[in-house]
BALUMRO-802586 format. One line per field, with one value per residue (C-alpha): residue in one letter; chain; z, y, x. Coordinates in pm, whole numbers, padded with zeros to 5 digits. Last residue first. Layout:
BEGIN
code = c(A, ...)
unit = c(A, ...)
zz = c(Z, ...)
yy = c(Y, ...)
xx = c(X, ...)
//
This chain:
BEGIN
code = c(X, X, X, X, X, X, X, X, X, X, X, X, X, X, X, X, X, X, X, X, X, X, X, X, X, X, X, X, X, X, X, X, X, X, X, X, X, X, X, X, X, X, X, X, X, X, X, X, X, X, X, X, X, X, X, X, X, X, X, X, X, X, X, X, X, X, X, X, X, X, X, X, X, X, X, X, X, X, X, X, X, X, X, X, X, X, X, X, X, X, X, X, X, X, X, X, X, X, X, X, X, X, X, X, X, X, X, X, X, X, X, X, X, X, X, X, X, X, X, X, X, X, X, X, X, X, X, X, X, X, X, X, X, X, X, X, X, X, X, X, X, X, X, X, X, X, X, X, X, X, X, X, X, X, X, X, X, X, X, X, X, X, X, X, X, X, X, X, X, X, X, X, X, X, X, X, X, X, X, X, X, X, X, X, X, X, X, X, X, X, X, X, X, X, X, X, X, X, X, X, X, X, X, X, X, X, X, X, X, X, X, X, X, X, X, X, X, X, X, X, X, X, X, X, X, X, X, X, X, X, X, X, X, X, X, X, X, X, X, X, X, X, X, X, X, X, X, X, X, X, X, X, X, X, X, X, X, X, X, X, X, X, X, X, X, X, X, X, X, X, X, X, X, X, X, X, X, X, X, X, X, X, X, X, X, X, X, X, X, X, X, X, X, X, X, X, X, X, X, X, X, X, X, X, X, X, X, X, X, X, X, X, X, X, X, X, X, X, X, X, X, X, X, X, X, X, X, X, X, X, X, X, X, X, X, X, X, X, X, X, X, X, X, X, X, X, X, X, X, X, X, X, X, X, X, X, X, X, X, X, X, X, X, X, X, X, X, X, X, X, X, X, X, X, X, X, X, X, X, X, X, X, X, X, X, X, X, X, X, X, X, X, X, X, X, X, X, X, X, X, X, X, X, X, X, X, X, X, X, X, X, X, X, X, X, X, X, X, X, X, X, X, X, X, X, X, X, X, X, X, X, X, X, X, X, X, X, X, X, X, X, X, X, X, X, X, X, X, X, X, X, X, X, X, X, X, X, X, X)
unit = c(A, A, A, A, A, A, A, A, A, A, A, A, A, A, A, A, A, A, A, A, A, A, A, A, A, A, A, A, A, A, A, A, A, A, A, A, A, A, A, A, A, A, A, A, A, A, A, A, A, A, A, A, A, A, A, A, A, A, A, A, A, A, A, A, A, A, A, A, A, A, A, A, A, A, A, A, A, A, A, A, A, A, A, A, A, A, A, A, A, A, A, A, A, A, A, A, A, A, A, A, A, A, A, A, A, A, A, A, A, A, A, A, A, A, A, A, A, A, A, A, A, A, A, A, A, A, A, A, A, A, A, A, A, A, A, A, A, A, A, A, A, A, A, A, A, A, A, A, A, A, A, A, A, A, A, A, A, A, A, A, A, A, A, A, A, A, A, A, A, A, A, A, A, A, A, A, A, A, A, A, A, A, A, A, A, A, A, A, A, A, A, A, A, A, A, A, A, A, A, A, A, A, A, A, A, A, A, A, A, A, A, A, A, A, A, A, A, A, A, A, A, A, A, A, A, A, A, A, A, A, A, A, A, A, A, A, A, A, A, A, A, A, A, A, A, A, A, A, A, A, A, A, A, A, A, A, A, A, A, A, A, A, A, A, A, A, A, A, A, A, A, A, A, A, A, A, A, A, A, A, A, A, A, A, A, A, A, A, A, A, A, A, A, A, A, A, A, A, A, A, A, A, A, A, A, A, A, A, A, A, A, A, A, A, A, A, A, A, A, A, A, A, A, A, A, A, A, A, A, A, A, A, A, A, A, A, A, A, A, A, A, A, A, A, A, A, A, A, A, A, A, A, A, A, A, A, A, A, A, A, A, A, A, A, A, A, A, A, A, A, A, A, A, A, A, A, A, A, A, A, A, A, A, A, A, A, A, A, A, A, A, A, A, A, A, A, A, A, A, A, A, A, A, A, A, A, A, A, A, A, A, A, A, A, A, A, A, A, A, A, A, A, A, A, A, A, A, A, A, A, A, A, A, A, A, A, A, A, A, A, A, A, A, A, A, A, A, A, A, A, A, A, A, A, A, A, A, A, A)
zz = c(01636, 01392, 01474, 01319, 01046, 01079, 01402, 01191, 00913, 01170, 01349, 00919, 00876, 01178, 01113, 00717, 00802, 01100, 00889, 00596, 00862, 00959, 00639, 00392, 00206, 00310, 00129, 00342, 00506, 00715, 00779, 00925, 00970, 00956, 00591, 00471, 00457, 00141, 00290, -00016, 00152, 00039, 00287, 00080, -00034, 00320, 00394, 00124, 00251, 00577, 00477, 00298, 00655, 00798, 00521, 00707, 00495, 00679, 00999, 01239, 01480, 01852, 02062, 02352, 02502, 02167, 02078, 01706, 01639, 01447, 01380, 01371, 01168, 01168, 00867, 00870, 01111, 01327, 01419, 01636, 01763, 01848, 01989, 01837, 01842, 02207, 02105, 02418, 02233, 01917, 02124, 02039, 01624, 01653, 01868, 01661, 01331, 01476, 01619, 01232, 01071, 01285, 01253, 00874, 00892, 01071, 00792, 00439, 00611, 00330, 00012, 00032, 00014, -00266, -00467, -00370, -00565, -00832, -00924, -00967, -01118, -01386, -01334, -01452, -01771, -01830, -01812, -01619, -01714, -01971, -02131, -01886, -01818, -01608, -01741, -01455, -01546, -01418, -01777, -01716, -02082, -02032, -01847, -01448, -01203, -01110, -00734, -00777, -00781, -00429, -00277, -00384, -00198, -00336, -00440, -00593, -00803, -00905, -01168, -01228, -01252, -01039, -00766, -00545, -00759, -00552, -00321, -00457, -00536, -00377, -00244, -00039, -00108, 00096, 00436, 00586, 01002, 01188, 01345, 01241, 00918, 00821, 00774, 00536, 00534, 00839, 00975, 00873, 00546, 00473, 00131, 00241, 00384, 00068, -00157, 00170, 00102, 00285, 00174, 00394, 00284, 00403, 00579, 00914, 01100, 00857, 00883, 01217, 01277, 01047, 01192, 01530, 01446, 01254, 01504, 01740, 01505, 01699, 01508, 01310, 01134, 00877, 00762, 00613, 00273, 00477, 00698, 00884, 01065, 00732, 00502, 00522, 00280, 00435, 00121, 00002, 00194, 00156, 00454, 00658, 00692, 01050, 01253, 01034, 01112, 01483, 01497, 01301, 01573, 01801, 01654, 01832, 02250, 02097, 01905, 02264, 02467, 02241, 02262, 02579, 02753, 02960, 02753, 02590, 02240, 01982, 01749, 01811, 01466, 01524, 01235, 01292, 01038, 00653, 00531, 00121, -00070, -00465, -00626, -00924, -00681, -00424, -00686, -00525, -00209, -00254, -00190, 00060, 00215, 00296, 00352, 00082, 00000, -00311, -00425, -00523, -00720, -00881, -00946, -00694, -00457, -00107, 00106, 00481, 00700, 00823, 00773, 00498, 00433, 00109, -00065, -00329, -00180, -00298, -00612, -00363, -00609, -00542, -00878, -00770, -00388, -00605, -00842, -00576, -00413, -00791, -00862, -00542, -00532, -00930, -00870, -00568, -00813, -01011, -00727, -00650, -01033, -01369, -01248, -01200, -01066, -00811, -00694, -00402, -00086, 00180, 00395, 00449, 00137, 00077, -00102, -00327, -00409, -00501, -00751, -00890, -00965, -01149, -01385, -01454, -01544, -01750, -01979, -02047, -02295, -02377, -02212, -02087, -02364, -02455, -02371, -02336, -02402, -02434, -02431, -02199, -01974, -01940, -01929, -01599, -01459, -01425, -01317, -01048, -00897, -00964, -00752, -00940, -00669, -00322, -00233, -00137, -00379, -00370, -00061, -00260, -00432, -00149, 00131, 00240, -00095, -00006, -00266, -00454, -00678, -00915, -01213, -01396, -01045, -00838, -00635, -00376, -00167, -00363, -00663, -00897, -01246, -01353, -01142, -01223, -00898, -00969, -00787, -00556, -00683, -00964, -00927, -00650, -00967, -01058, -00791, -00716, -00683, -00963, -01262, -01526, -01772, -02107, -02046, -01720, -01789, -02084, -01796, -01522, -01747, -01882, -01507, -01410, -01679, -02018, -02174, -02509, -02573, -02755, -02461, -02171, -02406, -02452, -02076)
yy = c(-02457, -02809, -02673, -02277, -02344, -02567, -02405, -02062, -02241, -02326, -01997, -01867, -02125, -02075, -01705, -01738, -01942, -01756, -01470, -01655, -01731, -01321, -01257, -01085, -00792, -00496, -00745, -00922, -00792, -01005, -01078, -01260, -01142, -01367, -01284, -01061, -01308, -01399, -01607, -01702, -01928, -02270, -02531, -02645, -02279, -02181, -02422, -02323, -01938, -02028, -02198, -01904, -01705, -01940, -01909, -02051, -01786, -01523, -01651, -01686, -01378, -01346, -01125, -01308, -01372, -01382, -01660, -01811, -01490, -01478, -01115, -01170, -00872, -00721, -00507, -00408, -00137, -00102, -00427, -00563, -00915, -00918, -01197, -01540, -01823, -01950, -01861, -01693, -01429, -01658, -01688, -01395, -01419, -01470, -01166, -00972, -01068, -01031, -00681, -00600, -00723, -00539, -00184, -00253, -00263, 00060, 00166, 00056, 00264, 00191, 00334, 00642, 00414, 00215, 00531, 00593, 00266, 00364, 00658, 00463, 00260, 00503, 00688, 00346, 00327, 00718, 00719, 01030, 00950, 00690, 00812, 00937, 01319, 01551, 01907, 02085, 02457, 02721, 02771, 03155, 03136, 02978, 03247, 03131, 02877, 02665, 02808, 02841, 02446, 02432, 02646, 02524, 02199, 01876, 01542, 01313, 01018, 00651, 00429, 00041, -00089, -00304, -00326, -00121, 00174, 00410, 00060, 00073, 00424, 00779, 00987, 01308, 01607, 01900, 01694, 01773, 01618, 01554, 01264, 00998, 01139, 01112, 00721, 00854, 00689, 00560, 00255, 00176, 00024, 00254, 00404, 00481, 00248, 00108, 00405, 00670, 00790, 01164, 01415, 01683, 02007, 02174, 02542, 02467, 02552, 02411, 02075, 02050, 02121, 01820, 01628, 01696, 01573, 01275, 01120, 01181, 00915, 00603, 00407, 00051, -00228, -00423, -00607, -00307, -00349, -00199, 00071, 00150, 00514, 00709, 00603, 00913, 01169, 01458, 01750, 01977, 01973, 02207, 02459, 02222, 02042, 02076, 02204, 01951, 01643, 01736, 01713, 01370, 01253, 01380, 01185, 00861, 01004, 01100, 00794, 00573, 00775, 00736, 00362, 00317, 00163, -00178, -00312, -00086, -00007, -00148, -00279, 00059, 00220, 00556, 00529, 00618, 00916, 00894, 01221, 01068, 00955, 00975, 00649, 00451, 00329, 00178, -00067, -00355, -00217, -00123, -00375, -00572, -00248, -00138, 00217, 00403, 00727, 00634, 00322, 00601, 00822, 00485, 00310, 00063, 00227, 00349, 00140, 00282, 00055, 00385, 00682, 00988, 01321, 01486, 01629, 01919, 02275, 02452, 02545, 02789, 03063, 02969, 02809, 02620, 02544, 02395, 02215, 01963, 01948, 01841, 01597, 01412, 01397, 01328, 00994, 00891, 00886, 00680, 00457, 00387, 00332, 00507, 00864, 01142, 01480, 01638, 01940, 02088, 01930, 02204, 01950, 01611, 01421, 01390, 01659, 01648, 01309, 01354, 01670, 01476, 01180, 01371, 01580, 01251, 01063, 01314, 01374, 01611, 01711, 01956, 01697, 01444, 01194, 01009, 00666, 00431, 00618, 00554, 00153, 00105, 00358, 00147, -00169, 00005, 00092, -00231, -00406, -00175, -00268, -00616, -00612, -00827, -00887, -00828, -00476, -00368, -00520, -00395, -00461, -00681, -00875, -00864, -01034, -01282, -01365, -01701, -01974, -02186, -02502, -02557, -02719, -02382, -02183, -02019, -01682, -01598, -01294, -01124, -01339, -01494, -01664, -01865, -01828, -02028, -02111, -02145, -02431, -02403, -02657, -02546, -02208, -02124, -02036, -01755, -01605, -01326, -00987, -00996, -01249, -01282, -01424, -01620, -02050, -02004, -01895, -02170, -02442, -02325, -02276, -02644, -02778, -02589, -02756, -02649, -02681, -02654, -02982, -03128, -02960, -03150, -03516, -03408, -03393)
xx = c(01222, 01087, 00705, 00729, 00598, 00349, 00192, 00222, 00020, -00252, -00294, -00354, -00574, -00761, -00724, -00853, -01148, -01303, -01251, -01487, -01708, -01808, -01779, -01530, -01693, -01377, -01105, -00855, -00542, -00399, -00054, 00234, 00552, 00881, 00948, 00632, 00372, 00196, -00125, -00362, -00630, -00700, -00579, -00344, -00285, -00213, 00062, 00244, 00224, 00257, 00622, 00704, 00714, 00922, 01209, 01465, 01693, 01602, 01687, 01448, 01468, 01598, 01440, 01554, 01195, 01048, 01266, 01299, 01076, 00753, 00593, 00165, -00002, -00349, -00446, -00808, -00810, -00454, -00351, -00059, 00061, 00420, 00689, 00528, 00720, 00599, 00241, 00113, -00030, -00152, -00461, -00554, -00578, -00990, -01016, -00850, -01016, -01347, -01290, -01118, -01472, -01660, -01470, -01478, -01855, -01835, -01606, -01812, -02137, -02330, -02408, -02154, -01817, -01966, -02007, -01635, -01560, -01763, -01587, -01286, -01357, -01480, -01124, -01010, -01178, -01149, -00801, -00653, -00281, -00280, 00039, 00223, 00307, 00522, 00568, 00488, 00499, 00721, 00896, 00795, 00734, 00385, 00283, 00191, 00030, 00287, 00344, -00025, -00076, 00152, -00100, -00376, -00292, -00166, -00344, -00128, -00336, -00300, -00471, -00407, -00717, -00996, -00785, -01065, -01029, -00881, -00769, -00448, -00349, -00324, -00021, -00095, 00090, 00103, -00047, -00288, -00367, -00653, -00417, -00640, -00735, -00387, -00475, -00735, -01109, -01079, -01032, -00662, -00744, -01065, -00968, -00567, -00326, -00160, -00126, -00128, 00224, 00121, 00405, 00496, 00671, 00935, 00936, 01088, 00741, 00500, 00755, 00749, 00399, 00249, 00583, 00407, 00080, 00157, 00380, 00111, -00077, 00136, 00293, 00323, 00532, 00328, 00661, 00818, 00662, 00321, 00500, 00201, 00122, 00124, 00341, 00609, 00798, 00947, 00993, 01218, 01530, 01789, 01752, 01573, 01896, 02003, 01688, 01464, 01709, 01681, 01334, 01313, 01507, 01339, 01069, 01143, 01021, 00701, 00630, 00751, 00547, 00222, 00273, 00305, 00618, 00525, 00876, 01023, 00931, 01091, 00786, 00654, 00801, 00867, 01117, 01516, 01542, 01711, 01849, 01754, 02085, 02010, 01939, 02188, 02468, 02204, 02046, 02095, 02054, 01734, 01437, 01601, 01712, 01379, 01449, 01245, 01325, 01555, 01340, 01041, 01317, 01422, 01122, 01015, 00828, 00748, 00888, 01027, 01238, 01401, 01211, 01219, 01399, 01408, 01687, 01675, 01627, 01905, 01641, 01517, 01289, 00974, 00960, 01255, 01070, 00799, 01007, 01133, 00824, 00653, 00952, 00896, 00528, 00522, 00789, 00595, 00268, 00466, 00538, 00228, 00042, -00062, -00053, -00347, -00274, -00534, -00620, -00777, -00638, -00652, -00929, -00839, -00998, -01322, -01488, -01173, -01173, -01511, -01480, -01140, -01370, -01635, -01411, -01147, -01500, -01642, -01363, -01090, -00856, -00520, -00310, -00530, -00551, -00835, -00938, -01200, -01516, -01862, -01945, -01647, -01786, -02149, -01914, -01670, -01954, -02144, -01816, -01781, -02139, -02133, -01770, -01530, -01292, -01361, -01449, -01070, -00896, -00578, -00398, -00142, -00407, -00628, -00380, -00662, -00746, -00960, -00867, -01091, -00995, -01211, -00999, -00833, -00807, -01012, -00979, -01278, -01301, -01556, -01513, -01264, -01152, -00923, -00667, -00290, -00101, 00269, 00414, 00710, 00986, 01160, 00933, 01185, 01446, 01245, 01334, 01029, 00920, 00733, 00701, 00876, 00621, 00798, 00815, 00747, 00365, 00326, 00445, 00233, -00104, -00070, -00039, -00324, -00525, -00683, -01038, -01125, -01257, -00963, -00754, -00914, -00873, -00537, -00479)
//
């Protein structure tokens, strides 16, 4: 080892120690890292990761559905030098820039139709935060400051600041902080997990949002907004719906006067197979919720998109008071925004979602044979995120217990074998940049097939 640092080089193990020594990291106990190794990266590309003495590891997660074009995409990188040699930042208030111009103009063009403006945020749940506050403020400048709550789905995530944590209904994620949050109405999701059995898909979505129905007809009066992550609740364990559930809340909410906010930050930019998850039902929504793959992990930048409508209802003399006055410091950043930009250019120089519709075919059919898996009770996949739900006994629907930890055991098992599995408790998932190859997804499934073997062998 002292021989490695005397010629300026450094080890994993050096890297491991200096990062517990002062990094709290996310969403984790600290105390696992006792015994579970932290994995310091070096460096990466496309799908690759490596680490400080070669080791590679395939991102099949994408950095927490980030990277969407791999990592370190030449053409991203390009842009983001030729901006860095121009501009770097400038504040938005009172200013603009090139970049913030051009991407709004694109996002624009692209997005389901009615959404004309766009207000840039640092990250997911700060764009929750605007979407929230901005309905809110809406029906006050409207004059029907009554309307405060906001209705959302059970086993929902959308965030981890405190507005964001309030509509979410991942309890896992919440409860800890339940006496800080306000109380959302919360509705029984369409999720098709508990469908009955031989009981379509479609049927089962229609048959769940009467009870969204009936929460509109009792409280429409003082709710401002639904908020839903279109058709896959990600944090949820990958759980998924039907786009009729889309549809009618789309008409549901026009017709009880509340708006509808899209949370696309983890499903949006191609995830689901199109462009927009909405997009499937043909559906607007008021506000629509952008991060994650907007600049295809590159940099933290987020956007909500509303309609003109909603802008206007802000649109007046200063001493009205009806403006937004929402702000963070890097909003707009012309770094990111450049990412930005050049993600969408990637998006117009090839067809990025028939390729997408390849990819997810292969991953499908290479997951099958997990079907008659006696630990498996779900396989489900809606574009490029397929998902595998363990049970102790499918039959009985009985899960592992949590504290079994099944899913981390995939995890390990991956990075011996070199792929970065992070499975959501008992669920297993894939969700792998848009440039993986035809080998590298036989790679990550047999890996992934493998892990759940491991885990699951002792049961």
């Amino acid at each position: 080892m002292d021989s490695l640092k005397l010629a300026g080089m450094s080890t994993n193990e050096d890297w491991k120690n200096r990062s517990l020594a002062h990094v709290w990291h996310p969403c984790t106990q600290m105390k696992d890292h006792q015994w579970l190794p932290l994995v310091p990266i070096k460096s990466a590309q496309g799908v690759w990761l490596e680490d400080f003495e070669g080791k590679r590891y395939l991102d099949a997660v994408s950095s927490w559905w980030t990277n969407i074009f791999g990592h370190r995409h030449p053409h991203i990188v390009a842009r983001l030098k030729e901006q860095l040699d121009q501009l770097d930042h400038v504040m938005l208030g009172g200013f603009t820039h090139e970049p913030v111009v051009r991407l709004s103009e694109k996002l624009c063009a692209i997005a389901p139709k009615g959404l004309t403006r766009c207000f840039y945020a640092d990250n997911g749940s700060s764009a929750v935060e605007v979407a929230l506050k901005m309905a809110h403020h809406y029906w006050r400048n409207l004059g029907k400051p009554q309307k405060t709550r906001y209705i959302s789905l059970s086993n929902g995530y959308h965030g981890e600041t405190l507005g964001a944590l309030a509509v979410s209904g991942t309890g896992l994620y919440r409860d800890a902080y339940t006496p800080l949050l306000m109380e959302p109405i919360q509705v029984l999701s369409p999720d098709c997990f508990d469908r009955s059995p031989g009981e379509a898909w479609e049927d089962h979505t229609r048959r769940r949002f009467r009870h969204m129905e009936e929460a509109l007809q009792r409280h429409a009066g003082e709710v401002a907004a639904v908020i839903v992550e279109p058709l896959v609740q990600c944090a949820g364990g990958m759980r998924m719906y039907h786009p009729i559930y889309l549809r009618l809340l789309r008409e549901a909410c026009t017709r009880h006067g509340v708006l509808l906010i899209a949370d696309e930050i983890a499903v949006g930019f191609g995830r689901t197979g199109r462009m927009f998850a909405s997009d499937w039902a043909g559906i607007t929504p008021d506000l629509m919720c952008l991060s994650k793959g907007l600049t295809a992990g590159t940099l933290p930048l987020a956007v909500v998109m509303s309609t003109d409508e909603i802008y206007q209802a802000f649109y007046d003399d200063y001493s009205s008071y009806k403006a937004f006055l929402h702000s963070h410091s890097f909003t707009g950043n012309p770094l990111a925004c450049s990412t930005a930009l050049a993600t969408l250019e990637l998006f117009e120089q090839s067809d990025v979602l028939a390729a997408n519709r390849r990819s997810a075919a292969m991953m499908w059919a290479a997951m099958t044979e997990l079907s008659s898996h006696r630990h498996v009770i779900d396989i489900r996949q809606q574009g490029m995120i397929l998902a595998v739900e363990l049970a102790k006994n499918p039959r009985k629907r009985e899960e592992y217990p949590a504290a079994e930890r099944r899913g981390l055991r995939v995890y390990q098992y991956g990075l011996e074998k070199g792929v970065l599995l992070r499975p959501l408790g008992n669920v297993v998932y894939l969700m792998p940049p848009y440039v993986i190859t035809p080998e590298e997804i036989v790679t990550m499934c047999q890996t992934a097939i493998e892990g759940i073997d491991v885990a699951t062998s002792d049961s």
